[in-house]
Biopython code that builds the backbone (N, CA, C, O; Angstrom):
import numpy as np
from Bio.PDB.StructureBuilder import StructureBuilder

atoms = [
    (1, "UNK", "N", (103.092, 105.668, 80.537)),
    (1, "UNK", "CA", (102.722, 106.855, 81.253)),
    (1, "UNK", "C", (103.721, 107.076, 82.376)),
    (1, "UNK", "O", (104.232, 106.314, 83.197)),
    (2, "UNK", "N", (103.799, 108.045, 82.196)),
    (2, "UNK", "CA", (105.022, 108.464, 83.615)),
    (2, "UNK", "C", (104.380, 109.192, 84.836)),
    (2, "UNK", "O", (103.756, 110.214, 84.548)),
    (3, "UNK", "N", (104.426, 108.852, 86.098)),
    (3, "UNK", "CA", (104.004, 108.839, 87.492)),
    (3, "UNK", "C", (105.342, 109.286, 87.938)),
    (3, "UNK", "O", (106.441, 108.956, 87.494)),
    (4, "UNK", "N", (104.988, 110.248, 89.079)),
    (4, "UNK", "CA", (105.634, 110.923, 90.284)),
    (4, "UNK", "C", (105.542, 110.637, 91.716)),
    (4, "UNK", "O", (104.949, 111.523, 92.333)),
    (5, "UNK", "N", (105.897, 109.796, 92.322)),
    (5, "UNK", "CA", (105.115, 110.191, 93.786)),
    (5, "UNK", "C", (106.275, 110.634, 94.881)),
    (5, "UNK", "O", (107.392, 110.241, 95.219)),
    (6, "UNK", "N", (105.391, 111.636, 95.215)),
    (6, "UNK", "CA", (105.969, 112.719, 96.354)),
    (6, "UNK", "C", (105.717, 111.584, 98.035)),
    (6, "UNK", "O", (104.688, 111.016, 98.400)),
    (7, "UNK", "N", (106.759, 111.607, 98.546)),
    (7, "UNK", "CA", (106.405, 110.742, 99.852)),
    (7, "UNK", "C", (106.564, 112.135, 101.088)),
    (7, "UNK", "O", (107.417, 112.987, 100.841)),
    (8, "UNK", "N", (105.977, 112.231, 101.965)),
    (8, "UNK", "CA", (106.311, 112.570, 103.230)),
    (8, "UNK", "C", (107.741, 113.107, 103.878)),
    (8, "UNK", "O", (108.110, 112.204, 104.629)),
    (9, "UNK", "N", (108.168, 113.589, 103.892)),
    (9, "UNK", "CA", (108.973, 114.263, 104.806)),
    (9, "UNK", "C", (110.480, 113.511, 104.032)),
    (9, "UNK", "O", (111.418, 113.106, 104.718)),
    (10, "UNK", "N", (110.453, 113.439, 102.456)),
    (10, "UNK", "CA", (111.884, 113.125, 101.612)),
    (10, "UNK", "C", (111.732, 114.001, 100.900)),
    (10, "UNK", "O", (110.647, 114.540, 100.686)),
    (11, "UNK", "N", (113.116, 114.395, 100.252)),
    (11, "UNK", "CA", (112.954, 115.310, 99.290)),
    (11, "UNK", "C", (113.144, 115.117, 97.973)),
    (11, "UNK", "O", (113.078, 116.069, 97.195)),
    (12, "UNK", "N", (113.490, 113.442, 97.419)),
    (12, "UNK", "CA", (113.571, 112.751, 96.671)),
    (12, "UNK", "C", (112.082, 112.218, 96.049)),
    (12, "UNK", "O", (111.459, 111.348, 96.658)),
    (13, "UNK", "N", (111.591, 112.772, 94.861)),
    (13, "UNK", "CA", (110.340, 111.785, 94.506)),
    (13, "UNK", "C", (111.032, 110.406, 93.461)),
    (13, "UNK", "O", (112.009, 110.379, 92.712)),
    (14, "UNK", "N", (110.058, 109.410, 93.821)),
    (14, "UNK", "CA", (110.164, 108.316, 92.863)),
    (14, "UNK", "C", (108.976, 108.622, 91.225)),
    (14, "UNK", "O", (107.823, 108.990, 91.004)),
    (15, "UNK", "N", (110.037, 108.236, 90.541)),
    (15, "UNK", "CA", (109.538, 108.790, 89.271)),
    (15, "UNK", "C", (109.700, 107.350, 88.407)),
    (15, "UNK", "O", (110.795, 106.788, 88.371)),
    (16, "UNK", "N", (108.373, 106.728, 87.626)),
    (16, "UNK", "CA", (108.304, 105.323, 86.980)),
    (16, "UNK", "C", (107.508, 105.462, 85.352)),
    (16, "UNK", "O", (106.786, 106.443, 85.178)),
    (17, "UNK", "N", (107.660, 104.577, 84.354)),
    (17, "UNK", "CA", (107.222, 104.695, 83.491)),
    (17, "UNK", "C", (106.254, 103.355, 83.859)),
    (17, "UNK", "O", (106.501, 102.403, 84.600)),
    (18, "UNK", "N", (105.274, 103.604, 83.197)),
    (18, "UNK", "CA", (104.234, 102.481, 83.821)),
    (18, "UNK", "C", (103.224, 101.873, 82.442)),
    (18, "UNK", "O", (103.559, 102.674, 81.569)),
    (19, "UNK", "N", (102.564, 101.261, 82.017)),
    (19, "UNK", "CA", (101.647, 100.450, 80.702)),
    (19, "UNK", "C", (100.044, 100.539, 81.476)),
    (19, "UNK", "O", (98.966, 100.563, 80.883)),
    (20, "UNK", "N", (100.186, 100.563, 82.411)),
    (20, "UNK", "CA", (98.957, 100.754, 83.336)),
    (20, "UNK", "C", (98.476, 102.028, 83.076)),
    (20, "UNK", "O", (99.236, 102.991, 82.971)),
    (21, "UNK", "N", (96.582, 102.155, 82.903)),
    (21, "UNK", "CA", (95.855, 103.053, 82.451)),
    (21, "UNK", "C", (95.656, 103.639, 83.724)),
    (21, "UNK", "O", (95.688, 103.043, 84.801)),
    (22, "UNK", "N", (95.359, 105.357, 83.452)),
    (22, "UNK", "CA", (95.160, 106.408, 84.481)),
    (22, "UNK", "C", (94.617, 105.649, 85.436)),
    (22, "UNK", "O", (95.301, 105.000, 86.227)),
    (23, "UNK", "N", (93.442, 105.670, 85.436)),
    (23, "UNK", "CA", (91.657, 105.483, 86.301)),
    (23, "UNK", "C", (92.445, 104.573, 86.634)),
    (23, "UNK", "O", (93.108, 105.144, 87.500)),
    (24, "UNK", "N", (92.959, 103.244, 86.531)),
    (24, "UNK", "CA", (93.523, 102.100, 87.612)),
    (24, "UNK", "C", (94.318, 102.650, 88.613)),
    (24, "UNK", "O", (94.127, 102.302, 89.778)),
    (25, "UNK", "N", (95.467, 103.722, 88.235)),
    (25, "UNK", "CA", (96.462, 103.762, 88.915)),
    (25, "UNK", "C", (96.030, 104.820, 90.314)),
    (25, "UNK", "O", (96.412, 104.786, 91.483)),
    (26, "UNK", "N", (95.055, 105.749, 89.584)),
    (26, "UNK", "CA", (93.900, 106.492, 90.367)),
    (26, "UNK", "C", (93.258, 105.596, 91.385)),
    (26, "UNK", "O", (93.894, 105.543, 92.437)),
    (27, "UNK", "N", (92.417, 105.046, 91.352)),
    (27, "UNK", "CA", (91.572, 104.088, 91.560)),
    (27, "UNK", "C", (92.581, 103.302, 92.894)),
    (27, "UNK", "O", (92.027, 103.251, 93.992)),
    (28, "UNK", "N", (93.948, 102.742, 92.790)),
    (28, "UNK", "CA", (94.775, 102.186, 93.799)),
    (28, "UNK", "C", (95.345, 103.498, 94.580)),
    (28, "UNK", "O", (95.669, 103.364, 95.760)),
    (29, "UNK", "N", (95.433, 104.382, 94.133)),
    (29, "UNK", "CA", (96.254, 105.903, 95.127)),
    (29, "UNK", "C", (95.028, 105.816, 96.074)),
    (29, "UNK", "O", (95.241, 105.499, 97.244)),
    (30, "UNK", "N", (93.747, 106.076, 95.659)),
    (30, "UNK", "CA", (92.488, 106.603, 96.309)),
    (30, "UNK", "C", (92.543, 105.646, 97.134)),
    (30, "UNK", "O", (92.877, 106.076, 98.238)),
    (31, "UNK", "N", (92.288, 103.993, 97.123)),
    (31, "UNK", "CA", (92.467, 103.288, 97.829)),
    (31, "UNK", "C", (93.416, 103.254, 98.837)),
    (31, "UNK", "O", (92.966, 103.130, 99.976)),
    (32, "UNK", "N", (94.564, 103.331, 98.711)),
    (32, "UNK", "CA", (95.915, 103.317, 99.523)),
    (32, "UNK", "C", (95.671, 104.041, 100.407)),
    (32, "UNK", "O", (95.853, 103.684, 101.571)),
    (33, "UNK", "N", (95.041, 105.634, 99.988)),
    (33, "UNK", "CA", (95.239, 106.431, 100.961)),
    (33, "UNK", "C", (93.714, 106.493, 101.923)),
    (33, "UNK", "O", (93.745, 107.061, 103.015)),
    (34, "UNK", "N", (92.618, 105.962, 101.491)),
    (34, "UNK", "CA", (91.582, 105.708, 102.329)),
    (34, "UNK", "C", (91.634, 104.730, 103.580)),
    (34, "UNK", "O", (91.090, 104.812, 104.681)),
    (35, "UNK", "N", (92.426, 103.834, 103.062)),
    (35, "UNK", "CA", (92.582, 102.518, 103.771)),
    (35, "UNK", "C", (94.104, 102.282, 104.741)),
    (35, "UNK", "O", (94.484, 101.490, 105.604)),
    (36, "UNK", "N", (94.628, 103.392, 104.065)),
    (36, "UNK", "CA", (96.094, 103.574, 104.594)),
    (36, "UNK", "C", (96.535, 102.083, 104.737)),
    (36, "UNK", "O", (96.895, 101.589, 105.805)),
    (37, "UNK", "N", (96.444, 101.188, 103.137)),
    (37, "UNK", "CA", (97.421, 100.094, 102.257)),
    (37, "UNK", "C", (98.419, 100.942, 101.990)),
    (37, "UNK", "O", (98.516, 102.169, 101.955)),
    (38, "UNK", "N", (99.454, 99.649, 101.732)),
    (38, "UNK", "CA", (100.790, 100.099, 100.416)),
    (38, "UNK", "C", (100.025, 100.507, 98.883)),
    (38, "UNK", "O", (98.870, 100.182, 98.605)),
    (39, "UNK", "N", (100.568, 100.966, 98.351)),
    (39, "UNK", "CA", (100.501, 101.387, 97.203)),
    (39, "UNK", "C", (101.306, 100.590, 96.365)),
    (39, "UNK", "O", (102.534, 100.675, 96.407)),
    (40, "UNK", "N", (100.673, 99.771, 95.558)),
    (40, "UNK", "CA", (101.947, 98.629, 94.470)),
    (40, "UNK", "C", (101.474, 99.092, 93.137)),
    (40, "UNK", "O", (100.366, 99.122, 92.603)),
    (41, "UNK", "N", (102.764, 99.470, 92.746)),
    (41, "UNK", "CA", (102.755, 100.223, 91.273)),
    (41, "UNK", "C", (103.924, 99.073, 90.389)),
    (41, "UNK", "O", (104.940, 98.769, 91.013)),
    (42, "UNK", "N", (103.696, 98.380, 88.728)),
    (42, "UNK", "CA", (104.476, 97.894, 88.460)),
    (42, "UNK", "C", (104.800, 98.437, 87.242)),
    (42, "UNK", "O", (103.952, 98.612, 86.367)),
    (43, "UNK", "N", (106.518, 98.853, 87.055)),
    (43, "UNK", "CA", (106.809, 99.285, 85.647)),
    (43, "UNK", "C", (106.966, 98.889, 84.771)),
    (43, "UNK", "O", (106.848, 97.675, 84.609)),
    (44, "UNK", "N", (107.346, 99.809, 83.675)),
    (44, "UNK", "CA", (107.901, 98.803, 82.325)),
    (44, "UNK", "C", (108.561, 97.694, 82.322)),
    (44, "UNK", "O", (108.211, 96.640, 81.791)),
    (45, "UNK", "N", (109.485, 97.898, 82.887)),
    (45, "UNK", "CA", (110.561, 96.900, 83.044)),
    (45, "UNK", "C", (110.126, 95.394, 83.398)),
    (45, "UNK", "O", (110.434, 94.344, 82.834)),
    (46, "UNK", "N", (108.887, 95.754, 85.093)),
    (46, "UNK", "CA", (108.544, 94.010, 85.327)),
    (46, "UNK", "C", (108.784, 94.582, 86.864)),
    (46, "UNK", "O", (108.158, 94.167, 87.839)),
    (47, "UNK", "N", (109.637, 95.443, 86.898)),
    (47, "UNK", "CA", (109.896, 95.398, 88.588)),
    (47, "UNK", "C", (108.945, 96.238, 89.702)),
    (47, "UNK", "O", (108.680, 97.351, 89.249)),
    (48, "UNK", "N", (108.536, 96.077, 90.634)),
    (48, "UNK", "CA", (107.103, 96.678, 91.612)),
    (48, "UNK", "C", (107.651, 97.860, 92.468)),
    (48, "UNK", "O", (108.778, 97.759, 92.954)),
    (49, "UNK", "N", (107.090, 98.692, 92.619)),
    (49, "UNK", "CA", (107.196, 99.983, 93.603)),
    (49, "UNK", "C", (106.430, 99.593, 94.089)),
    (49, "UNK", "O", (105.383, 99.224, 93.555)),
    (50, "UNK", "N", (106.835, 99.513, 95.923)),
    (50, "UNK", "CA", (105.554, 99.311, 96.985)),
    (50, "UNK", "C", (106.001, 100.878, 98.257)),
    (50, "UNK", "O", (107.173, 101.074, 98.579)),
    (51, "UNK", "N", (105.048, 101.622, 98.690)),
    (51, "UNK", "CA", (104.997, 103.022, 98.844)),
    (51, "UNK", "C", (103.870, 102.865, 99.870)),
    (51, "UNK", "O", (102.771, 102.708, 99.339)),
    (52, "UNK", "N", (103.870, 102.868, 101.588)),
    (52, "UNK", "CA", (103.137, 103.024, 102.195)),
    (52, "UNK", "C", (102.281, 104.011, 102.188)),
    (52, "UNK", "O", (102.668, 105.143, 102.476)),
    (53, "UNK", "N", (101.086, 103.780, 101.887)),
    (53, "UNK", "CA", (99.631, 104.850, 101.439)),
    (53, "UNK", "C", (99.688, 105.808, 102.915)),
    (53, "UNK", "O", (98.960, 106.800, 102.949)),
    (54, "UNK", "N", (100.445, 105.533, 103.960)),
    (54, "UNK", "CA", (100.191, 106.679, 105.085)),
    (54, "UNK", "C", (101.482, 107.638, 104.821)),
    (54, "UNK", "O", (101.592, 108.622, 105.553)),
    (55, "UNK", "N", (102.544, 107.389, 103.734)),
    (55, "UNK", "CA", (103.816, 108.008, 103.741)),
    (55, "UNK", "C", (103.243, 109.059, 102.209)),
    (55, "UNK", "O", (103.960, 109.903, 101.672)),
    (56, "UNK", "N", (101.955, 108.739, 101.812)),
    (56, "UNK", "CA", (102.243, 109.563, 100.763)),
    (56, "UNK", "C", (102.051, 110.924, 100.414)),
    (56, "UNK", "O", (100.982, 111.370, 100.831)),
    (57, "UNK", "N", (102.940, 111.933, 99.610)),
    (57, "UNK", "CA", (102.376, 112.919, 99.674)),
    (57, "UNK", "C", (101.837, 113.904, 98.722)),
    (57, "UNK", "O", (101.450, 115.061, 98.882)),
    (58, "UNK", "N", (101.921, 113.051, 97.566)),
    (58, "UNK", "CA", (100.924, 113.087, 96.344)),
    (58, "UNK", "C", (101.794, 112.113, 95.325)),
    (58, "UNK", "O", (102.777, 111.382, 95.439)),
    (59, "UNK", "N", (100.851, 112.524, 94.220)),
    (59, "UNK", "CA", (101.039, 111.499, 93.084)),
    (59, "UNK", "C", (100.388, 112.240, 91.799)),
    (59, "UNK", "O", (99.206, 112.522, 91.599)),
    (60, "UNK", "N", (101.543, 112.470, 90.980)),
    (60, "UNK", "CA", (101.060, 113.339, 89.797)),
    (60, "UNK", "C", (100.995, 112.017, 88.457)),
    (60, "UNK", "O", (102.129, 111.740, 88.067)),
    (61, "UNK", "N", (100.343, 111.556, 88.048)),
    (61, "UNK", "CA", (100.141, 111.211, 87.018)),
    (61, "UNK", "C", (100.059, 111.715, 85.126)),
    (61, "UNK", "O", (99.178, 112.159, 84.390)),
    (62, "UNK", "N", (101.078, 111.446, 85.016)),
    (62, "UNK", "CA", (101.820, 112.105, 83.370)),
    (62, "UNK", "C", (100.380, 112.010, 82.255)),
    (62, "UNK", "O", (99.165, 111.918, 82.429)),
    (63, "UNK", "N", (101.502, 112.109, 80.786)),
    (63, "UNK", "CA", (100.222, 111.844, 79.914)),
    (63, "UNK", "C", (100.052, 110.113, 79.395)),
    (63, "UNK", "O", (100.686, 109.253, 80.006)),
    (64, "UNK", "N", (99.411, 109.848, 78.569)),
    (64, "UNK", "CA", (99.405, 108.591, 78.531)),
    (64, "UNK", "C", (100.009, 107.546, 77.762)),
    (64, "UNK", "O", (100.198, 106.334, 77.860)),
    (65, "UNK", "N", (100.360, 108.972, 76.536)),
    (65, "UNK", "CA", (101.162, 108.880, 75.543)),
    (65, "UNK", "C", (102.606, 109.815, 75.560)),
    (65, "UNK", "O", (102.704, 110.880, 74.950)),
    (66, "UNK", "N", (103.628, 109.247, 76.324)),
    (66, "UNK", "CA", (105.007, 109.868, 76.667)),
    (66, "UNK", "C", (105.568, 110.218, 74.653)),
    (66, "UNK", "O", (105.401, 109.515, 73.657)),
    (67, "UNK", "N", (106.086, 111.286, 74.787)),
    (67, "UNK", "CA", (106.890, 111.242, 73.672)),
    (67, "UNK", "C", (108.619, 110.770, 74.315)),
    (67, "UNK", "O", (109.199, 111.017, 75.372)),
    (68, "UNK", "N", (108.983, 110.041, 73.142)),
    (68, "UNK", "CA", (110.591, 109.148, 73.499)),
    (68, "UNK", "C", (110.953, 110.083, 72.489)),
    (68, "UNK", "O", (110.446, 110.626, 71.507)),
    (69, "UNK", "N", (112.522, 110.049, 73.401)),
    (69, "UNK", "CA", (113.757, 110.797, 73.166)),
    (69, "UNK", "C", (114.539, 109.963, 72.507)),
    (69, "UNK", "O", (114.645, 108.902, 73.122)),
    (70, "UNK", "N", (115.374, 109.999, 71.115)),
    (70, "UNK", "CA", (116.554, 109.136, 71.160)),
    (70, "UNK", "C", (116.311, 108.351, 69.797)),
    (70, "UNK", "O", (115.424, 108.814, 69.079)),
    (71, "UNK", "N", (116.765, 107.591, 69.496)),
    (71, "UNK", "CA", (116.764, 106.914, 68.496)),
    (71, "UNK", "C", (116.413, 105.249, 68.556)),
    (71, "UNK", "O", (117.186, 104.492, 69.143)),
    (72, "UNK", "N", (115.054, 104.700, 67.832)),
    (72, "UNK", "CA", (114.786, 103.691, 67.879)),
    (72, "UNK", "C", (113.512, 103.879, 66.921)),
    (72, "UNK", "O", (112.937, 104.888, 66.511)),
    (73, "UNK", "N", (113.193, 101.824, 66.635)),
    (73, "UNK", "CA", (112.422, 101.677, 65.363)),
    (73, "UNK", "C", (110.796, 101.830, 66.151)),
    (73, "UNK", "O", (110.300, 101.455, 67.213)),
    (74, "UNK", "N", (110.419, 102.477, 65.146)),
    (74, "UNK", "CA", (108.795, 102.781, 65.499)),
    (74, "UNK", "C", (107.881, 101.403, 65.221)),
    (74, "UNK", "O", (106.666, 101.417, 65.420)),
]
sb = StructureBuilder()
sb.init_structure("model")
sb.init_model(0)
sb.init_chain("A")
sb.init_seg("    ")
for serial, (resi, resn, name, xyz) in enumerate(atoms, 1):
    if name == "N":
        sb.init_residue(resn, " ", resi, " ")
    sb.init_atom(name, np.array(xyz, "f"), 0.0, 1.0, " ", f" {name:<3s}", serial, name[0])
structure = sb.get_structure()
């Protein structure tokens, strides 16, 4: 699933492919920003996005099933 998050006063969003289901990733934004925590998001790859929950300034959450571009075995 591919995630967006818009931070505060940049004009750069961070954009991640993620294995993690909606409602979790939901579920930690809502948190972050109630509690004003970091926000720890981990991608495909293995590597962590950490995103102070008071810097954020939304978070669009993709579909769940990305269609891939390109050539590779199914």
């Amino acid at each position: 699933m591919e995630i967006k998050i818009g931070i505060q006063n940049i004009a750069r969003e961070i954009v991640l492919e993620t294995d993690q289901a909606a409602d979790d990733i939901a579920t930690q934004v809502s948190e972050a920003l109630a509690k004003g925590t970091e926000l720890r998001l981990k991608d495909e790859k293995g590597r962590i996005i950490i995103v102070p929950g008071s810097a954020l300034g939304y978070v669009e959450l993709g579909a769940e099933e990305a269609r891939r571009v390109g050539f590779g075995a199914l």
